[in-house]
SESE-6146 format. One record per residue (C-alpha): x, y, z. Coordinates in nm, 4 decimals. Example, Ala and Ser with C-alpha at 12.3 -4.5 7.8 and 13.67 -1.06 7.14 Angstrom:
BEGIN
{east 1.2300 north -0.4500 up 0.7800}
{east 1.3670 north -0.1060 up 0.7140}
END
This chain:
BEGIN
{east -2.0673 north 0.3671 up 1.3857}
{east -2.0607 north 0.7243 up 1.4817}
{east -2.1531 north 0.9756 up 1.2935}
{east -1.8019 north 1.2078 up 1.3384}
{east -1.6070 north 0.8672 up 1.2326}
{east -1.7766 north 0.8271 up 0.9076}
{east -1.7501 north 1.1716 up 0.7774}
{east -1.3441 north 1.1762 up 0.8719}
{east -1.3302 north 0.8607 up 0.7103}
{east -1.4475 north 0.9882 up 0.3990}
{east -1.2420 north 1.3243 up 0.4455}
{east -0.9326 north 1.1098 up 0.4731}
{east -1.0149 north 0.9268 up 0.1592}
{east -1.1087 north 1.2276 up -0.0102}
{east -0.7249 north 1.3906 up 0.0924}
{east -0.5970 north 1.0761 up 0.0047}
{east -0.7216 north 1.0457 up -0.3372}
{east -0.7055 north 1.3978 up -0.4117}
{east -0.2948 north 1.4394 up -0.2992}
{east -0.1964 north 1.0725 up -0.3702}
{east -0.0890 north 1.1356 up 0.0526}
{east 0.0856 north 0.8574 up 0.2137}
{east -0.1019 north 0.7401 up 0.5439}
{east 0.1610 north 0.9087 up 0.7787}
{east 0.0832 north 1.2334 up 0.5495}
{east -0.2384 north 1.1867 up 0.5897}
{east -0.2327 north 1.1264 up 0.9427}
{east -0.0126 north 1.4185 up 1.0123}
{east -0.2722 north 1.6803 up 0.8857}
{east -0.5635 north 1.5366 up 1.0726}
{east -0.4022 north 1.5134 up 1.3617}
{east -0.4624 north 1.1697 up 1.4209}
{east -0.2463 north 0.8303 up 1.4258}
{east -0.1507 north 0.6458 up 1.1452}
{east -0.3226 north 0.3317 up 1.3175}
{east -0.6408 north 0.5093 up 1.3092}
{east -0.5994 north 0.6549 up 0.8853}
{east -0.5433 north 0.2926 up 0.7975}
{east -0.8685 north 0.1452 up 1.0238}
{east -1.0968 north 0.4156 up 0.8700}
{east -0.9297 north 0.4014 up 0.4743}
{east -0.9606 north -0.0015 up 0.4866}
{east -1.1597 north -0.1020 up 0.7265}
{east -1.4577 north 0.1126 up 0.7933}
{east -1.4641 north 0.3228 up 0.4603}
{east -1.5500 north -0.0408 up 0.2667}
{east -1.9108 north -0.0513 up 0.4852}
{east -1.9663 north 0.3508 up 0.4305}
{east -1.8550 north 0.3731 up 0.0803}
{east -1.7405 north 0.0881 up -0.1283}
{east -1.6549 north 0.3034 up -0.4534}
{east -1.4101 north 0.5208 up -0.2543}
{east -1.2449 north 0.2500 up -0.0294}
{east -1.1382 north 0.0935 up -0.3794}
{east -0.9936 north 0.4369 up -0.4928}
{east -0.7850 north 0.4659 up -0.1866}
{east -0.6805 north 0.1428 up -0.1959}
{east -0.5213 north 0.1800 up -0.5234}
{east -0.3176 north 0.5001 up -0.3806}
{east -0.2233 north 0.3019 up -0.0905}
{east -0.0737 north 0.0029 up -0.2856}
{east 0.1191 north 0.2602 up -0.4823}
{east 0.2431 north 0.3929 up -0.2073}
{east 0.3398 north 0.0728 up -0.0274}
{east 0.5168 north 0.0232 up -0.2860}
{east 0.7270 north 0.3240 up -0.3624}
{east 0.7949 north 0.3506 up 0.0318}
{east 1.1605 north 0.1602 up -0.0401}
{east 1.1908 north 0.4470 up -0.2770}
{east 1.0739 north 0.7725 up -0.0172}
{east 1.3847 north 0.7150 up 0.1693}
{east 1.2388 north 0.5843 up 0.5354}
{east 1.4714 north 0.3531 up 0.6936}
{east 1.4590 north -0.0107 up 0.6634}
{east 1.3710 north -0.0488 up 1.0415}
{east 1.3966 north 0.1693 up 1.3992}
{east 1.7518 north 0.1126 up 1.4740}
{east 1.8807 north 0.1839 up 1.0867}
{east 1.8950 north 0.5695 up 1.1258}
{east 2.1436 north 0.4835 up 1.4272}
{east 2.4110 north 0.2918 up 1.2089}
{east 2.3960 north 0.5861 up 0.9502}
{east 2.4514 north 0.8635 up 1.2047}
{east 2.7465 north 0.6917 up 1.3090}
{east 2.8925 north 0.5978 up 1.0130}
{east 2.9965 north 0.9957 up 0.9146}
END
């Protein structure tokens, strides 16, 4: 693995842990997808650092789920039916 994609792995982690950030928050102020937060917070970060991957796993579960709570719709076309509904 590259050098570059370890150390934003653990920067990721590090935001995540620090802010409690979702993975779309997360992925938002690194520019990056959310595809690509989620490969390096579960995937990769368990072979860099084991310790931390289990910290942001915990935030993640939390957040996965609270997400019915945040207020995102249910699926794509949801935020259609409530538009028209006013």
């Amino acid at each position: 693995m590259k050098d570059y994609i370890e150390e934003r792995a653990v920067e990721i982690a590090g935001y995540i842990v620090e802010t409690k950030a979702t993975v779309r928050q997360a992925a938002k102020k690194f520019g990056i997808s959310k595809s690509t937060v989620h490969k390096d917070c579960v995937e990769r970060l368990k072979v860099i650092n084991p310790a931390l991957a289990i910290e942001v796993r915990k935030v993640l579960d939390v957040n996965k789920q609270e997400r019915h709570i945040r207020g995102r719709y249910r699926y794509p076309g949801e935020k259609y039916l409530h538009a028209h509904i006013r």
